[in-house]
C-alpha positions as CSV (number, residue, x, y, z in Angstrom):
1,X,0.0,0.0,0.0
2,X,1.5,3.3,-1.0
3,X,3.0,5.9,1.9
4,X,2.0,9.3,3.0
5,X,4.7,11.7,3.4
6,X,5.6,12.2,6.5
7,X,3.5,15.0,7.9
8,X,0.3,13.6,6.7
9,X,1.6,10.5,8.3
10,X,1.7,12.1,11.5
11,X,-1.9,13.6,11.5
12,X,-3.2,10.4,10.0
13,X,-1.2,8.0,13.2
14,X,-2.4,9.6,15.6
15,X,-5.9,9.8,14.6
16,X,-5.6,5.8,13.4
17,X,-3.9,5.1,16.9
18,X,-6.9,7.3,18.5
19,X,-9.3,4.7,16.4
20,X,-7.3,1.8,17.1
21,X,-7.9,2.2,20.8
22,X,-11.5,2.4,20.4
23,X,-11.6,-0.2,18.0
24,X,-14.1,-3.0,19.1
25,X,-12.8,-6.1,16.2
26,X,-10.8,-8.2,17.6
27,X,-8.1,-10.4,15.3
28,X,-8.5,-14.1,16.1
29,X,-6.2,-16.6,14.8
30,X,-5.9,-17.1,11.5
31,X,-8.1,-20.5,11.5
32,X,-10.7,-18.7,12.7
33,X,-14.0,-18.3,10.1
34,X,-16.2,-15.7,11.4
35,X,-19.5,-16.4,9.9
36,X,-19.9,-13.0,7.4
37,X,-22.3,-11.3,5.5
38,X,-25.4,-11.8,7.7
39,X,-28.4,-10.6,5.3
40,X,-31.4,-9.1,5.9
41,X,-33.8,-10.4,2.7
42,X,-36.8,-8.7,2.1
43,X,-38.8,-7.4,-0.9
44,X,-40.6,-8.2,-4.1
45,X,-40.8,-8.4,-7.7
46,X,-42.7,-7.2,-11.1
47,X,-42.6,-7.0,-14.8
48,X,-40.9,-4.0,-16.5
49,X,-41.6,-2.8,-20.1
50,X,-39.3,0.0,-20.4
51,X,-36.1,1.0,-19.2
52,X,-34.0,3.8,-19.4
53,X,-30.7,4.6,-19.7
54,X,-30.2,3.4,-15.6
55,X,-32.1,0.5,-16.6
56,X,-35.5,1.1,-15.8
57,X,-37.8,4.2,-16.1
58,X,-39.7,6.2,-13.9
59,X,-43.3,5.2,-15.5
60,X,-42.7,1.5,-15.0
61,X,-43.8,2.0,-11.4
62,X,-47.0,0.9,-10.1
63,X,-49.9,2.5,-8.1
64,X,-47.4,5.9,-8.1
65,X,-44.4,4.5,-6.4
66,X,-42.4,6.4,-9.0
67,X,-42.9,9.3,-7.1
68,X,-42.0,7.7,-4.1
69,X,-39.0,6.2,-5.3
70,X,-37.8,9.7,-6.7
71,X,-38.4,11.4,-3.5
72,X,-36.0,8.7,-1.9
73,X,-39.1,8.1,0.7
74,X,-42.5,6.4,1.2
75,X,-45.1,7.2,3.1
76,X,-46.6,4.4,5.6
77,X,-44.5,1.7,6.7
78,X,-45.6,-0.6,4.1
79,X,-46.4,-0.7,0.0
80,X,-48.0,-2.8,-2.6
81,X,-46.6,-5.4,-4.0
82,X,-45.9,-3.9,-7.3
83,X,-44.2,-0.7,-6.1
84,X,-42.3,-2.6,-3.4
85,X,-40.9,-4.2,-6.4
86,X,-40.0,-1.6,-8.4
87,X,-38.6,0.1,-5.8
88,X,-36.4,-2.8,-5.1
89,X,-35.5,-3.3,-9.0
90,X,-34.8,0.6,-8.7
91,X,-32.6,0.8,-5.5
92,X,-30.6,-2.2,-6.5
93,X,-29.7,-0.8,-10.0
94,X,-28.4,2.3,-8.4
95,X,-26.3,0.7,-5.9
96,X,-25.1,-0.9,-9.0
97,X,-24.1,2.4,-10.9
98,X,-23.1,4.4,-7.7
99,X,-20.4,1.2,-7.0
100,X,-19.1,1.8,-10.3
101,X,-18.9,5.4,-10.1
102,X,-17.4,5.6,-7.1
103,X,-14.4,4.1,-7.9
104,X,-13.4,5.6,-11.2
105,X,-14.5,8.9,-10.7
106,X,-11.7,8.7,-7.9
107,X,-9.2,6.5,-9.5
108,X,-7.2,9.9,-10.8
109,X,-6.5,11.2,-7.5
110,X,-6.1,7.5,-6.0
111,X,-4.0,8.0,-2.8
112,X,-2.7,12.1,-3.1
113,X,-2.1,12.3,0.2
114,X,-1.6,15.8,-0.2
115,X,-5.4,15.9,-0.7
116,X,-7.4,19.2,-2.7
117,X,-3.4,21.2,-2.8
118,X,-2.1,17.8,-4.8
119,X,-5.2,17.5,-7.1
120,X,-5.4,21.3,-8.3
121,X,-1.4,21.4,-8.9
122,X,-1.7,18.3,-10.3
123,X,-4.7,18.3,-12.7
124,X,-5.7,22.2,-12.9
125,X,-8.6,22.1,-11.0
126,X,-10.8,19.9,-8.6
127,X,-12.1,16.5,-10.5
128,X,-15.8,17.5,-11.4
129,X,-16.4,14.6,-13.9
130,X,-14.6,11.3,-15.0
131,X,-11.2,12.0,-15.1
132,X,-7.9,10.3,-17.2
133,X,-5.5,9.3,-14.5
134,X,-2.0,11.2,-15.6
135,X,0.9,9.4,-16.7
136,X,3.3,10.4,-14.0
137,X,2.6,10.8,-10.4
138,X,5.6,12.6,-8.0
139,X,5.6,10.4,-4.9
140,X,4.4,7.4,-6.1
141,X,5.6,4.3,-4.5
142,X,5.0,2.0,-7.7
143,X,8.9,1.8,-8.1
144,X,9.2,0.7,-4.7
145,X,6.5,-2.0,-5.2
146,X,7.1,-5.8,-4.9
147,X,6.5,-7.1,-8.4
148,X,6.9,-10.8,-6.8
149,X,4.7,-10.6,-3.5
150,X,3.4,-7.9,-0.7
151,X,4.4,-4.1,0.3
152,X,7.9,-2.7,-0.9
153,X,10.5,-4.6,-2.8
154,X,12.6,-7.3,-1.0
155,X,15.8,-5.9,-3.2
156,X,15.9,-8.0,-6.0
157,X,13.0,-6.7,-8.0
158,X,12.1,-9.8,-9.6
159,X,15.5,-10.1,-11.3
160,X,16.3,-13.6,-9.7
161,X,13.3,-15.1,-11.0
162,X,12.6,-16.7,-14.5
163,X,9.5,-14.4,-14.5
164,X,7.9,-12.3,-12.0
165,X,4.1,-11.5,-11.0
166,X,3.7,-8.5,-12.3
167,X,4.1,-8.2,-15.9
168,X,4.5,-11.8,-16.6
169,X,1.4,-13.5,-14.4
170,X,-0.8,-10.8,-14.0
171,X,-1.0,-7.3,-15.6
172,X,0.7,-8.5,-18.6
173,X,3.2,-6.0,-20.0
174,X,2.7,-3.8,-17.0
175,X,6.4,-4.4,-15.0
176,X,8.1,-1.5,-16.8
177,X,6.1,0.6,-15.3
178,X,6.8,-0.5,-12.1
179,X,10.6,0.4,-12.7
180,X,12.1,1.5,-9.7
181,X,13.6,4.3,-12.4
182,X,10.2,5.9,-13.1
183,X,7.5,7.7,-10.9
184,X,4.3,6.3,-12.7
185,X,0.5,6.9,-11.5
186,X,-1.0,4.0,-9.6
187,X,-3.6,3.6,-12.8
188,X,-1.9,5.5,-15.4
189,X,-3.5,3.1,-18.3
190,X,-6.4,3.7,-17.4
191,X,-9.4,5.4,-19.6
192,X,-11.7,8.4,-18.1
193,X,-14.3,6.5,-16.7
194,X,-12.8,3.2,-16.7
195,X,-13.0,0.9,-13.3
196,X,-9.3,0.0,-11.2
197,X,-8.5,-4.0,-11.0
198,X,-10.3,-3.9,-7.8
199,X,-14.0,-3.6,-9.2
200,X,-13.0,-5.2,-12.7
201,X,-12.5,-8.2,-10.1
202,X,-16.4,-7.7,-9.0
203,X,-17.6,-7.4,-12.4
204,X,-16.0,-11.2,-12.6
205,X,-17.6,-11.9,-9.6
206,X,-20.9,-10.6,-11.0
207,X,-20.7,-12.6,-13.6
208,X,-19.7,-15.6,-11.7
209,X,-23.1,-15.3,-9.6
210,X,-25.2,-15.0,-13.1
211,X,-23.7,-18.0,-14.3
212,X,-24.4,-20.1,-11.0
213,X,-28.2,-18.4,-11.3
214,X,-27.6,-16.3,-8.7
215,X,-25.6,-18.2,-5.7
216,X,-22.4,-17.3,-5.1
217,X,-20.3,-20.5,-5.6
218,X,-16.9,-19.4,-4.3
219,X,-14.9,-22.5,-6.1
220,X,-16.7,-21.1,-9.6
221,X,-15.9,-17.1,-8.7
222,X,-12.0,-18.8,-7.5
223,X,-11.7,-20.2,-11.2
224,X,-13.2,-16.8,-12.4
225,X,-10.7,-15.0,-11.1
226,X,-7.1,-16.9,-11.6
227,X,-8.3,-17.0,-15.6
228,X,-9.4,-13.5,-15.3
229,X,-6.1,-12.5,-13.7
230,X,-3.9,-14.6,-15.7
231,X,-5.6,-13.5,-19.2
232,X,-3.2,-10.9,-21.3
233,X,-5.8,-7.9,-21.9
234,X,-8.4,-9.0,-19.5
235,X,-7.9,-5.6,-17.6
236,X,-6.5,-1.7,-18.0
237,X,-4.9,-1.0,-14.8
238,X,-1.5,-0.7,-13.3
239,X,-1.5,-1.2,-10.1
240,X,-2.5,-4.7,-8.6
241,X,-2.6,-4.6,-4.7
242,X,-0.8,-6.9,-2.4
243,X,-3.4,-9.7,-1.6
244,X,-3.3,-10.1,-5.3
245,X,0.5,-10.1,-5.8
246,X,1.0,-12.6,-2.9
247,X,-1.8,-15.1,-4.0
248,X,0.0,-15.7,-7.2
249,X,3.3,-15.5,-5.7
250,X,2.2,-18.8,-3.5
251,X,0.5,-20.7,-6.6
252,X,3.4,-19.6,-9.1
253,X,6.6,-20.0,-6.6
254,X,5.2,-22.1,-4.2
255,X,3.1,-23.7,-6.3
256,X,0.2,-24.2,-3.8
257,X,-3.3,-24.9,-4.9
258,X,-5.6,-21.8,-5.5
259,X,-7.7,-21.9,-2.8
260,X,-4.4,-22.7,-0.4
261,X,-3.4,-19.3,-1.9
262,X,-4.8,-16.3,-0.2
263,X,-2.4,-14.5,2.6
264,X,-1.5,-12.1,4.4
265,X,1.4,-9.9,5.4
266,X,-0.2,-8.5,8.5
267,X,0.2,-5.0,7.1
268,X,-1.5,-4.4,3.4
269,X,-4.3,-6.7,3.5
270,X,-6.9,-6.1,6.3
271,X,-7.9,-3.1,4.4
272,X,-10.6,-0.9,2.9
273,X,-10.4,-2.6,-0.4
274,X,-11.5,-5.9,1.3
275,X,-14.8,-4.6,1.2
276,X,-15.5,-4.3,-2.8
277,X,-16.2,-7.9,-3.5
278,X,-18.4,-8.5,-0.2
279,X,-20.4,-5.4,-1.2
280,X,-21.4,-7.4,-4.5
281,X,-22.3,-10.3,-2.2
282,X,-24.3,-8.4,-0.2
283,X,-26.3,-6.8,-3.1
284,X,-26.8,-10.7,-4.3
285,X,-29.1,-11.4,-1.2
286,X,-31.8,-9.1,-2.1
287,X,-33.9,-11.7,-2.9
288,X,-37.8,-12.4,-3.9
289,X,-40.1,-14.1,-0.9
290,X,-40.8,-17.1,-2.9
291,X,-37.0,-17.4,-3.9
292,X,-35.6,-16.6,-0.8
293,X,-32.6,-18.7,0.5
294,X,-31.1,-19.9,3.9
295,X,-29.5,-16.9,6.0
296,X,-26.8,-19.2,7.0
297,X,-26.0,-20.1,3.2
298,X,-25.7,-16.1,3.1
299,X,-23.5,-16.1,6.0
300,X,-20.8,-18.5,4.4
301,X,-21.1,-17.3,0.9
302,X,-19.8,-13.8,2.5
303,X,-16.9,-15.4,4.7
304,X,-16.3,-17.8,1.4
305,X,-16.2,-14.5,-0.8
306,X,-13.6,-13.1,1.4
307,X,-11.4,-15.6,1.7
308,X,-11.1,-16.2,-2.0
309,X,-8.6,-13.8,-2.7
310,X,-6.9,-12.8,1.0
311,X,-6.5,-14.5,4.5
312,X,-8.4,-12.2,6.8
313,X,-10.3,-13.0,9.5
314,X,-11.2,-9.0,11.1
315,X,-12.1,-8.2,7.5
316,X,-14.9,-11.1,7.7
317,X,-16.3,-9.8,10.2
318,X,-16.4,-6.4,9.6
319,X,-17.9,-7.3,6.2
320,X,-20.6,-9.4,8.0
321,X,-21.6,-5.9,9.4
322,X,-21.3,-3.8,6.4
323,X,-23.7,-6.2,4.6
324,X,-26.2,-5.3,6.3
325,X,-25.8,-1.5,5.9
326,X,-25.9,-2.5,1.7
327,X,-28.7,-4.3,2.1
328,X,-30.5,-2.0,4.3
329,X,-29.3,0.4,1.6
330,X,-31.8,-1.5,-0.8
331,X,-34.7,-3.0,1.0
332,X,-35.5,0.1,3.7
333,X,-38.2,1.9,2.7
334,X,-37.8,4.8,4.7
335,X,-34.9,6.6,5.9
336,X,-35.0,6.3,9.4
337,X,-34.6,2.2,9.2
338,X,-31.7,2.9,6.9
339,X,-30.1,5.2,9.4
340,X,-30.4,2.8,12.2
341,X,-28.7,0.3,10.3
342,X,-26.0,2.7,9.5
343,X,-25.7,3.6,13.0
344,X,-25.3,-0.1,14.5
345,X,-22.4,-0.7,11.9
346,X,-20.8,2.8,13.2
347,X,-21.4,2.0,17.3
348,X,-20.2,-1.6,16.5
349,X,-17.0,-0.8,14.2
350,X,-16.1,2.7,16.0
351,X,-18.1,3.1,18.6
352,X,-19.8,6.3,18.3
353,X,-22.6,7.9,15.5
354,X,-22.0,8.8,12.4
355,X,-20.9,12.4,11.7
356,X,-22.8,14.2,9.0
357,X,-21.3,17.4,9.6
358,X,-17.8,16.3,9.0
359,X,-15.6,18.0,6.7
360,X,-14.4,16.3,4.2
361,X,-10.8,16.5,4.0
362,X,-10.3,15.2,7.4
363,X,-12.1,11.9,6.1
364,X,-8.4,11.2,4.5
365,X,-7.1,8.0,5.5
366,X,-5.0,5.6,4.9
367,X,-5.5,1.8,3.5
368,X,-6.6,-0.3,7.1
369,X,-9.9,-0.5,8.0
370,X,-9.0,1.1,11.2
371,X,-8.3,4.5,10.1
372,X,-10.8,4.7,6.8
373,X,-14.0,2.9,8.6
374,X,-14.6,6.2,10.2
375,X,-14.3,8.4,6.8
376,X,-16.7,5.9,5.1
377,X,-19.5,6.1,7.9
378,X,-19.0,10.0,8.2
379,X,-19.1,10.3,4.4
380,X,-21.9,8.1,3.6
381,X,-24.2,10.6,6.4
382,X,-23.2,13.1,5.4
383,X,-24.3,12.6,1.9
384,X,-26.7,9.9,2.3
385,X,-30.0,11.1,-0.5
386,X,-32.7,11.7,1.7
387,X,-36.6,12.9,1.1
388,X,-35.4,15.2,-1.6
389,X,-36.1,15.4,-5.3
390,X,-32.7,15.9,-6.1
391,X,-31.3,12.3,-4.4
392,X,-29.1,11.7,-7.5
393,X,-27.2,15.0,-7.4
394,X,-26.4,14.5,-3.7
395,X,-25.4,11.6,-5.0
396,X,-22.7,12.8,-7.5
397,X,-21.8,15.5,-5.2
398,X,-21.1,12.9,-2.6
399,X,-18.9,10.8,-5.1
400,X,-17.2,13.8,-5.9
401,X,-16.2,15.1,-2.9
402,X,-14.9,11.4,-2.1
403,X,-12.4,11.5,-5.4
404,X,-11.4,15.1,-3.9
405,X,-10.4,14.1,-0.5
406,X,-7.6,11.8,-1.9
407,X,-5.8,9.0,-0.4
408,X,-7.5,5.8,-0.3
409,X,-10.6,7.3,-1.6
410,X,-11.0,4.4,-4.7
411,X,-12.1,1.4,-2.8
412,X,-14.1,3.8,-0.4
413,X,-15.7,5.5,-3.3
414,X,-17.0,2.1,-4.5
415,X,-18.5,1.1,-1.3
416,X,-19.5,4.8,-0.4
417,X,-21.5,4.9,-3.8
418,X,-23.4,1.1,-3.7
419,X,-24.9,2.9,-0.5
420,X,-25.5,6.3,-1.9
421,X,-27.0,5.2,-5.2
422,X,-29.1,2.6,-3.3
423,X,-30.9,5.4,-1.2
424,X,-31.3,7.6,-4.5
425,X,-32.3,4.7,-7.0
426,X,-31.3,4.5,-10.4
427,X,-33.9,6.6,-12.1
428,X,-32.3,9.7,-10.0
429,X,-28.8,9.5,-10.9
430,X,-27.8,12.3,-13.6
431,X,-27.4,10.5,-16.9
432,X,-23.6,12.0,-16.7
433,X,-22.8,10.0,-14.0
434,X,-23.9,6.4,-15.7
435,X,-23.1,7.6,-19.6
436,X,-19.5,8.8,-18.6
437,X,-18.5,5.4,-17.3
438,X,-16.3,3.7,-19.4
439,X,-17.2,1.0,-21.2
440,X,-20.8,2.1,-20.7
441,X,-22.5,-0.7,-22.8
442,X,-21.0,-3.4,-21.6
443,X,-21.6,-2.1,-18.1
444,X,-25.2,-2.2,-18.6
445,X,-25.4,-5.5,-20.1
446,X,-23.6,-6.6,-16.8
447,X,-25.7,-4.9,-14.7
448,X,-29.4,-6.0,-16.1
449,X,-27.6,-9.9,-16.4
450,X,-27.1,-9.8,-12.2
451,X,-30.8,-7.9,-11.4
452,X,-32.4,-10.5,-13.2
453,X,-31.0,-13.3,-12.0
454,X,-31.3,-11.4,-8.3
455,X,-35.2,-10.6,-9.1
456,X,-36.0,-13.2,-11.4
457,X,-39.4,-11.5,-12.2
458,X,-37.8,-7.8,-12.9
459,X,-38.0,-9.6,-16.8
460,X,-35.7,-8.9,-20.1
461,X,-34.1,-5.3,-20.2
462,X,-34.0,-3.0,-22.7
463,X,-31.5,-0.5,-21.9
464,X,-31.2,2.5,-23.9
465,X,-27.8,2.0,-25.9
466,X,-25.7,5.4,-24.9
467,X,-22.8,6.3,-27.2
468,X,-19.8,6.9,-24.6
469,X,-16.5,8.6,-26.3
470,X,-13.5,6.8,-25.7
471,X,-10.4,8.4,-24.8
């Protein structure tokens, strides 16, 4: 995980060490399986005719739930079946979108610890839409990277091996620009509007969960993901983290089995990127009444999920509790449920409420889930889409103040935006903010593939085709 300079460091120890001492998880051995991803299901399902460019449009909605579902509330505690569907269908789309979003709309300022100063000086201005990363990047720690396991080089760069991880394994062609002689951005081959490794990694998952109709199957999404990662051309980005590096360190060098794979070096691995693929779990649990599965089969699916790619027991359990805060995110029908749900996962994971009046450049934080757990909660208050008619610009305004805060603000932007784009729904979220991602049609197709094998009865999409200009 890259470094902060060393005044930044200094404000960001002692607030992680003023978190740390607060901080309730506890790290049992490493055998240990903490049961994860415990899912509230709820919710029902209809027939669509048309969709827009989120997926679905606004007069598909029953008995006036439109209305509702625009306002981001809905009066009385319950609703008919048909808007309760929609709404779902809705909800789940834009958590969809808003996880997208959130990740490359902050992938060009992907850890700046020098926050808003770093951004202007680098880029002209504040990011205010999708954004090519730059080529070069002062400060980056790439050239310090290990191209053959976890954190910083050992020394030998790879040169002692017949082939190293990097470049030859995974991220084909990519090891020059790891040279320790260059200073090259964390994504720097990456399109405006294209996803980091991270969430390309949850579209395979995704698609791994449309395939086994809807289950995650954690030997199918394992398979998934060693061809994924060992395909030339199967990905854009630059930068792979460590959990992925030392996973195909142990089944290259050591030549373990992949699912004896998964480590972890105690420092670059319990962190906020373990939460991207759960998140996708979590969404996969919205389920129909008369489809519903086993809450325990949820449960292991989740610490399954997390165990495929990195050996982590804290990070289990703190995904157990952020599942429920996604799928809150989707089945609440009013905002008050959603905030209690929010506020268990903050009492339980930091032990206080969330803070909606935070400002946002103290929410810069580093990599562990001890420092960037609070900057999460506080962001997603603090922008959560509530009662208005404008849900989907606090929505954008929210991801975009994420991308401005800088350091690990990718994987927290992906998270941060399933939640935010949940509350709003998909009809609400400015066209911009689904057209600009990059590559939009394919993104759709992905997208109306999992909600109809999540709510079997939402029925065959017809997304609008958008034109999106590659650059």
């Amino acid at each position: 995980m890259p470094k902060i300079n060393r005044q930044e460091g200094r404000r960001i120890n002692r607030r992680k060490s003023t978190i740390q001492s607060s901080f309730p998880l506890k790290f049992p051995p490493r055998s240990s399986r903490c049961l994860c991803l415990v899912v509230t299901l709820m919710g029902f399902f209809s027939m669509f005719q048309k969709k827009s460019v989120s997926g679905i449009a606004p007069n598909a909605m029953a008995d006036g739930a439109a209305s509702f579902v625009r306002s981001g509330s809905v009066p009385g505690s319950t609703l008919s079946t048909a808007s309760s569907s929609s709404m779902l269908e809705n909800r789940l789309r834009g958590a969809l979108w808003g996880f997208l979003a959130g990740d490359a709309l902050a992938s060009p300022t992907h850890w700046y610890y020098g926050g808003k100063r770093q951004i202007i000086q680098d880029y002209g201005n504040a990011i205010t839409d999708y954004t090519k990363p730059h080529q070069q990047l002062a400060g980056s720690i790439l050239n310090k990277s290990d191209l053959n396991g976890g954190g910083r080089s050992k020394g030998s760069n790879g040169k002692s091996f017949d082939k190293t991880i990097i470049g030859d394994v995974i991220n084909h062609g990519k090891q020059d620009l790891w040279s320790p002689q260059k200073s090259i951005h964390y994504h720097a081959t990456l399109q405006k509007g294209e996803n980091t490794l991270e969430v390309s990694i949850a579209r395979v998952l995704m698609r791994s969960i449309v395939q086994t109709g809807g289950v995650f199957d954690a030997e199918h999404f394992r398979n998934a993901y060693v061809k994924f990662m060992t395909t030339p051309g199967s990905h854009n980005d630059t930068y792979a983290s460590t959990c992925h590096r030392m996973f195909f360190a142990n089944m290259i060098f050591r030549q373990l089995p992949p699912k004896d794979c998964p480590d972890n070096d105690q420092h670059n691995v319990d962190t906020m990127d373990g939460l991207v693929l759960p998140t996708i779990v979590a969404l996969s649990g919205v389920r129909n009444s008369n489809n519903s599965i086993d809450p325990a089969s949820i449960d292991q699916a989740g610490a399954d999920c997390a165990s495929v790619t990195r050996r982590s027991s804290v990070l289990e359990k703190v995904s157990s509790q952020w599942a429920k805060v996604v799928v809150s995110a989707v089945t609440e029908t009013n905002d008050d449920a959603f905030q209690q749900s929010l506020n268990e996962f903050s009492r339980q994971t930091i032990r206080r409420l969330p803070n909606p009046q935070v400002n946002d450049d103290s929410t810069m934080s580093a990599c562990y889930l001890s420092s960037a757990l609070p900057g999460l909660i506080d962001m997603t208050a603090k922008y959560l889409p509530s009662g208005t008619s404008n849900g989907g610009e606090r929505v954008w305004e929210g991801l975009l103040a994420n991308a401005n805060v800088g350091g690990e603000n990718v994987h927290r932007g992906s998270v941060l935006g399933a939640v935010l784009g949940a509350r709003a729904g998909a009809t609400q979220l400015p066209p911009h903010m689904i057209e600009g991602l990059y590559p939009h049609d394919e993104l759709a197709k992905e997208i109306d593939d999992f909600v109809r094998v999540v709510l079997p009865e939402a029925g065959p999409s017809t997304t609008t085709e958008v034109s999106v200009e590659q650059q």
